[in-house]
C-alpha positions in Angstrom: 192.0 81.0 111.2 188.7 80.1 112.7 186.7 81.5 114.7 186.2 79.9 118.6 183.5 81.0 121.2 183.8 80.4 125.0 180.3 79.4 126.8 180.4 79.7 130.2 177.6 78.0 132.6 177.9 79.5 136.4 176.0 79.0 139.2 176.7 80.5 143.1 174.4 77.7 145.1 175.3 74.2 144.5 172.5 71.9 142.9 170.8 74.0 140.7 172.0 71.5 138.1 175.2 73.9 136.5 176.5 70.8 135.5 174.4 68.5 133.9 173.3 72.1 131.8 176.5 72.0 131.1 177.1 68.2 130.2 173.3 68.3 128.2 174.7 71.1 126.3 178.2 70.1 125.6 176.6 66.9 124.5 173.9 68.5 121.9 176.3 71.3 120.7 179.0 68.3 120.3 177.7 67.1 117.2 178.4 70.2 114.6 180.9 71.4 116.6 184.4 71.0 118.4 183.6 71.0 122.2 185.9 71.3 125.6 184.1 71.0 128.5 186.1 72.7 132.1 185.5 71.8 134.8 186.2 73.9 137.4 183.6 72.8 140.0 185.5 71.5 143.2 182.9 68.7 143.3 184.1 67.8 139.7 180.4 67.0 138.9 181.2 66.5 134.7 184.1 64.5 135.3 181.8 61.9 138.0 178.9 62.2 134.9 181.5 61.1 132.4 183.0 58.5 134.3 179.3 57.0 135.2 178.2 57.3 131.7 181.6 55.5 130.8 180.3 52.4 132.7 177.1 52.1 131.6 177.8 52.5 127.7 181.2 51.2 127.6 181.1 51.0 123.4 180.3 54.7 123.4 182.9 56.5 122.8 183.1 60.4 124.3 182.7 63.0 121.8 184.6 65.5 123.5 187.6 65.9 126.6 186.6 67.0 129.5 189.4 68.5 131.7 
């Protein structure tokens, strides 16, 4: 069985950038690794960075699910 961590990126005051850490990260650690990015912001600021990125590179495909 392998082995899986959990990262955790928190922030109490909104815009100290928790979430694009969070996507930057995600996006780097992505490529050795099997990534799932929760978010549990009530702004869902990953899920509005996805779906922007979706639009301007619509031939990339995501490298990990974001729920």
């Amino acid at each position: 069985m392998s082995k899986s961590n959990v990262i955790a990126f928190t922030g109490l005051k909104g815009g100290t950038g928790v979430s694009s850490l969070a996507v930057l990260f995600c996006n780097e650690i992505s490529e050795t690794h099997k990534v799932l990015l929760i978010d549990t912001d009530i702004q869902q600021s990953c899920i509005i960075i996805r779906e922007r990125d979706l639009k301007l590179f619509p031939s990339e495909k995501p490298k990990y699910p974001i729920a």
